[in-house]
C-alpha positions in Angstrom: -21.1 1.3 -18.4 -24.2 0.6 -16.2 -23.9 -0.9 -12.3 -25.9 -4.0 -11.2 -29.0 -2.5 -8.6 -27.4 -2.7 -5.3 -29.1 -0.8 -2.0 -27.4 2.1 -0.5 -26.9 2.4 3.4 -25.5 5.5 5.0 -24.2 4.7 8.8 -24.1 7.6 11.0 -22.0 6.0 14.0 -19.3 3.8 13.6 -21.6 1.1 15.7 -24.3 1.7 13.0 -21.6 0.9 10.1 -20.2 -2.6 12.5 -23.9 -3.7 12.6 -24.7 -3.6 9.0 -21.4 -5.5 8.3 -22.5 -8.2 10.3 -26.2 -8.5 9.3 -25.0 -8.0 5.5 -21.7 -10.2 5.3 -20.6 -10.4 2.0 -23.3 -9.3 0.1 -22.0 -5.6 1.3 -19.2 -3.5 -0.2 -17.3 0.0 1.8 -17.6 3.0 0.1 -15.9 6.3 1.4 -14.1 7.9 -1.4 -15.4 5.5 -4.0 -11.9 6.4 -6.6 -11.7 2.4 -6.8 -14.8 0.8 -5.8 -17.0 2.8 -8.3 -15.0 1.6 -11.0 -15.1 -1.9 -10.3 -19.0 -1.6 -10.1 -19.3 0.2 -13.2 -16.7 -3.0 -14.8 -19.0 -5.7 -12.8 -16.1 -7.4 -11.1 -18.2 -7.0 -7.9 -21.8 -7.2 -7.9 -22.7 -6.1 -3.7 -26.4 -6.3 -2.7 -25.4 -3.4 -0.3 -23.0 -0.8 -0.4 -22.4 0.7 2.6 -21.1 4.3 2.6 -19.2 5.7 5.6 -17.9 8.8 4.9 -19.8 10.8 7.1 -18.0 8.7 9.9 -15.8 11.9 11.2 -14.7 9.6 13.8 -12.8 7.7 11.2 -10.9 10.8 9.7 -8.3 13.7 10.7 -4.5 13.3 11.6 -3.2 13.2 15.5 0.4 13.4 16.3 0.9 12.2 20.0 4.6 12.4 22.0 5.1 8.4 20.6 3.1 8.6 17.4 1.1 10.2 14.7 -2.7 8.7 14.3 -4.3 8.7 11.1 -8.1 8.1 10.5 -8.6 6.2 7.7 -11.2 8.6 5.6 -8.3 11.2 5.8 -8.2 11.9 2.0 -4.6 11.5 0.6 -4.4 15.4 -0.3 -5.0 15.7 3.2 -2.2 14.2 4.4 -0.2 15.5 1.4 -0.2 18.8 2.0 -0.6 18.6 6.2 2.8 20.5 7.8 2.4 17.8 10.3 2.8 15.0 8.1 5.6 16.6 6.0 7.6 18.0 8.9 7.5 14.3 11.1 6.6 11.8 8.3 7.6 13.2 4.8 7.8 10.2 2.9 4.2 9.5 3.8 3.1 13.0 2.7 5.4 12.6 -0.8 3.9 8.9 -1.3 0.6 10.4 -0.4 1.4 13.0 -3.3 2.2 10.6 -5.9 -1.2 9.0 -6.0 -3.3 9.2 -9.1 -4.3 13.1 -9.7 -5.1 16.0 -7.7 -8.9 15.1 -8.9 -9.1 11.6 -7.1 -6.9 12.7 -4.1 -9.2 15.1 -3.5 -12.2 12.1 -2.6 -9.5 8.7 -1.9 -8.2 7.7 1.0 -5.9 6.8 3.2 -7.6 3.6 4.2 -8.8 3.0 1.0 -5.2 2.7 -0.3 -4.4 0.7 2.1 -7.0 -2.0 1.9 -6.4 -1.3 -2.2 -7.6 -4.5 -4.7 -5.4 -6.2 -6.7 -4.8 -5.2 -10.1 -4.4 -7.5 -13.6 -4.7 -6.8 -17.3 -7.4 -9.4 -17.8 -9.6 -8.8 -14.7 -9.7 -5.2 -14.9 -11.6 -4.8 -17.9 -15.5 -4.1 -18.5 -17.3 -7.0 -18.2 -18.5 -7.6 -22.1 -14.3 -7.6 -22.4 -13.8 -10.5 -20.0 -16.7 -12.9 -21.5 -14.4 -13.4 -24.3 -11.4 -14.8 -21.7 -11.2 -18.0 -19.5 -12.4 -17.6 -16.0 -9.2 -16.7 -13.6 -9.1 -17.3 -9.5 -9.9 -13.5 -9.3 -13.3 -13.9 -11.7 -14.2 -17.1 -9.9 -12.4 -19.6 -12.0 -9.6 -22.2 -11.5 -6.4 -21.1 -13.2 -4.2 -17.7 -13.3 -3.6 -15.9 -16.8 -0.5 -14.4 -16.3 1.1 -17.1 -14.8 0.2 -20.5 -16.7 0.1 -23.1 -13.8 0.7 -20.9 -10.8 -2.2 -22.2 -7.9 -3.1 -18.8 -6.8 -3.9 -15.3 -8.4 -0.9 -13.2 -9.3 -3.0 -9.9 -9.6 -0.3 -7.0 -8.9 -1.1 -4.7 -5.5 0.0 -1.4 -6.5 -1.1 1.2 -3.4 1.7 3.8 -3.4 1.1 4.9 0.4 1.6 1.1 2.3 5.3 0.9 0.8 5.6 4.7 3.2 4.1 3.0 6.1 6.1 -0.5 5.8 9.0 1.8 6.0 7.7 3.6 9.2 6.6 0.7 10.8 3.0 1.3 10.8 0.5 -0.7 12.6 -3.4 -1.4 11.7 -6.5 -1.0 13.9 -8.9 -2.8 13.1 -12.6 -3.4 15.1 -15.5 -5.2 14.1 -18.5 -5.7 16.1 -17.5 -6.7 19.8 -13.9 -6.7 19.0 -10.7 -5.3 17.9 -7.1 -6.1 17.0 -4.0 -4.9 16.3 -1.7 -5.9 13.1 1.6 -4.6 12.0 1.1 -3.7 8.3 3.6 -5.5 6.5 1.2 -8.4 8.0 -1.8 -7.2 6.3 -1.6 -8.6 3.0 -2.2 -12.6 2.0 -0.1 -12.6 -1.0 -2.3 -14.0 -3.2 -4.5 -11.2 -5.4 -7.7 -12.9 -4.1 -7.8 -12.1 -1.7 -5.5 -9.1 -1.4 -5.8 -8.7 2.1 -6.8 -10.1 5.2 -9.8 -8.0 6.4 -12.9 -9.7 7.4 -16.0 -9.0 5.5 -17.7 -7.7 8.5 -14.5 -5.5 9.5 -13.8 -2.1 9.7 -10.1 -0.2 9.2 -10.4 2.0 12.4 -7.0 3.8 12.6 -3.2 4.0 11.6 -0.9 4.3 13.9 3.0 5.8 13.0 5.1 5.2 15.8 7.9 8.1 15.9 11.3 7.9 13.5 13.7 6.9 15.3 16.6 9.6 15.1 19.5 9.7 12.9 17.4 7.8 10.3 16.9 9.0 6.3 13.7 7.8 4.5 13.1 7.6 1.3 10.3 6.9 -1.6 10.4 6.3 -5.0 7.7 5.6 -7.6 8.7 4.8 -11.2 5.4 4.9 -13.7 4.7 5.5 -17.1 3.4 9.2 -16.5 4.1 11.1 -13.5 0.4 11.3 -12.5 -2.6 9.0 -12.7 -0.9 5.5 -13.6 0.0 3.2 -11.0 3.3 2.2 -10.5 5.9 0.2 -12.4 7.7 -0.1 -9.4 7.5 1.7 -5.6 9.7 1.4 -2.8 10.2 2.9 0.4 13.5 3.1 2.5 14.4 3.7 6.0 17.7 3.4 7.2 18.7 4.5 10.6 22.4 5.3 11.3 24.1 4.7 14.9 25.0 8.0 16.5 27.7 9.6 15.0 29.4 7.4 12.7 28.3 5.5 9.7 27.3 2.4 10.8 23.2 1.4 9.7 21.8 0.5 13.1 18.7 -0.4 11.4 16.7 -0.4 8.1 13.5 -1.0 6.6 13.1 -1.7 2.8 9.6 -2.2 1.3 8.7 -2.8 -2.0 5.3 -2.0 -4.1 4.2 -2.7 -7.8 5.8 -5.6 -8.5 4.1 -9.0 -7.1 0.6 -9.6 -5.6 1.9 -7.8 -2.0 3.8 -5.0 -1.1 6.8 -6.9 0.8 9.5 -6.4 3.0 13.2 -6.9 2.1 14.2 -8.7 5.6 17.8 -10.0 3.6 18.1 -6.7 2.2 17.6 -5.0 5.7 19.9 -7.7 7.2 22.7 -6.9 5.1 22.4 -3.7 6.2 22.3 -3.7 9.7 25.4 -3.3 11.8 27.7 -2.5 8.3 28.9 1.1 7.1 27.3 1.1 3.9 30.0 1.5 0.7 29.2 0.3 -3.0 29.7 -3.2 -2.4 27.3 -3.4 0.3 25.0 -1.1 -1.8 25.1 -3.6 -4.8 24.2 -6.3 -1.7 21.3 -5.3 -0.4 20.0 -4.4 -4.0 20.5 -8.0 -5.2 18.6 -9.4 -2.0 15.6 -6.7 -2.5 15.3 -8.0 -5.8 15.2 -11.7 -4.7 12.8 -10.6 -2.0 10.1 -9.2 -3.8 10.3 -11.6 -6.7 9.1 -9.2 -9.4 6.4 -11.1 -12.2 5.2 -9.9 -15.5 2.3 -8.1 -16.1 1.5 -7.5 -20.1 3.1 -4.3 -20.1 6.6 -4.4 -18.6 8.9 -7.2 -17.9 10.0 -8.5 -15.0 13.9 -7.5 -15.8 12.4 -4.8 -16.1 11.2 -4.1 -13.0 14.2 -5.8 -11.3 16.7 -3.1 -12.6 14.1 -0.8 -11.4 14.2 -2.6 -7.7 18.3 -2.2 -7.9 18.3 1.6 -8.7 16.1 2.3 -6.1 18.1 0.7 -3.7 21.3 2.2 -4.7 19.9 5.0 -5.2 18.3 5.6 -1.6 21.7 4.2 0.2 23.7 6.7 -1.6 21.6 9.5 -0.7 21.2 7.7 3.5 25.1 8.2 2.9 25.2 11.3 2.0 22.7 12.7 4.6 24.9 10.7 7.2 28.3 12.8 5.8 26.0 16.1 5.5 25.0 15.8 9.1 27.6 13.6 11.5 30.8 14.6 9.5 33.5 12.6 10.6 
């Protein structure tokens, strides 16, 4: 497939990179590991006058743990932070989510912040661009109606990053500066829930940093990633599970439960967590939290798999993970 003529720029500072986004706006396109965007300019669903590479930003790369919390650049590439002793001894569900991306090919160039800031995925959009002059136009290809759900009044692309799930769970926040100015968001806050567009950075914005605060202690965390193949395919379903225990008996003090794969945003289970909190988890409050997780994240329908499907996928997780919170909890604070 040939790419439309675009100009490349190459940035050497970070100030460089915050001025081009400004002068350019949205005629200008990222690149850093290029695992997604190169496909979707080879497929023509983005057409940028100028694509701005900043890989050779080391300021935005490499992984800091600090007394309070671990600092990841967002060029760190995900094999990086797969196989880093730091992030598997403090963070290990980050480095197994990290893992579980793609192949060891394209986790050799993506990144961290490219997962994170991740587009939207759909049967019909994601196809080469002769394919998608035989459909009607969607939201995501301009148009005024959504293909996979007939009457729905936004885009229902799926968001199917395997690392933000990880970081919802670890409470992760988001720097993020543009020129003149920066803020702060918590990533569970990051995503619009509509698949155009996925997320809420400004077109002249940059993803500066990722900050981990540290696990609180007496906490398990978990991931799990269901897919057709165990590498390359995105997910079916991911989820992410934190659950905190207070000292020394089996009460959950706190719990975070974050879902991927299954709607237009990775989202937060607040019932399921709720239910949770305060409880000594058994069966019935296992079967609970499930059923409110699956409420919670609303699971729709690509072409592929159903949304029962994925909903029985959602509950197993859940059980799944609490059973094995439990266990840890009996392993180490036996009664």
């Amino acid at each position: 497939m040939t790419m439309n003529r675009f100009t490349h720029l190459t940035p050497s500072t970070l100030d460089e990179a915050l001025n081009l986004l400004r002068e350019k706006g949205g005629k200008a396109k990222i690149i850093a590991g290029g695992s997604e965007l190169l496909i979707h300019l080879k497929q023509k669903t983005v057409g940028p006058e100028f694509v701005i590479n900043i890989k050779a930003l080391n300021a935005l790369s490499g992984i800091t743990l600090n007394p309070d919390k671990m600092l990841l650049g967002p060029l760190t590439t995900l094999d990086a932070i797969s196989q880093s002793e730091t992030v598997r001894e403090h963070f290990p569900i980050l480095a197994h989510a990290a893992g579980r991306v793609a192949s060891n090919q394209i986790r050799n160039v993506a990144t961290i912040g490219g997962n994170i800031c991740l587009n939207s995925r759909c049967w019909y959009y994601n196809q080469s661009a002769q394919w998608r002059k035989a459909i009607p136009r969607c939201y995501k290809m301009g148009g005024t109606q959504c293909l996979v759900i007939k009457n729905s009044d936004r885009c229902n692309c799926v968001f199917l990053a395997d690392t933000v799930p990880a970081l919802m769970a670890l409470d992760a926040g988001l720097r993020i500066v543009r020129k003149g100015g920066e803020r702060l968001i918590p990533i569970h806050e990051f995503y619009s829930g509509s698949g155009d567009p996925p997320n809420l950075l400004a077109s002249d914005e940059i993803l500066a940093e990722i900050g981990i605060p540290k696990t609180p202690s007496h906490s398990f965390c978990v991931f799990f990633k269901d897919a057709p193949r165990a590498v390359v395919d995105f997910a079916l379903v991911n989820l992410a599970m934190r659950i905190t225990f207070a000292d020394k008996n089996g009460v959950c003090e706190d719990a975070r439960i974050a879902v991927g794969g299954v709607t237009s945003r990775p989202v937060r289970s607040i019932r399921g967590e709720d239910a949770l909190k305060g409880r000594k988890i058994n069966e019935e409050l296992m079967n609970e939290a499930a059923e409110l997780t699956v409420k919670d994240s609303s699971p729709i329908s690509p072409i592929w798999v159903s949304p029962n499907h994925r909903r029985a996928i959602v509950k197993h997780f859940v059980k799944k993970g609490l059973q094995m919170a439990l266990t840890y909890r009996q392993e180490n604070n036996p009664d």
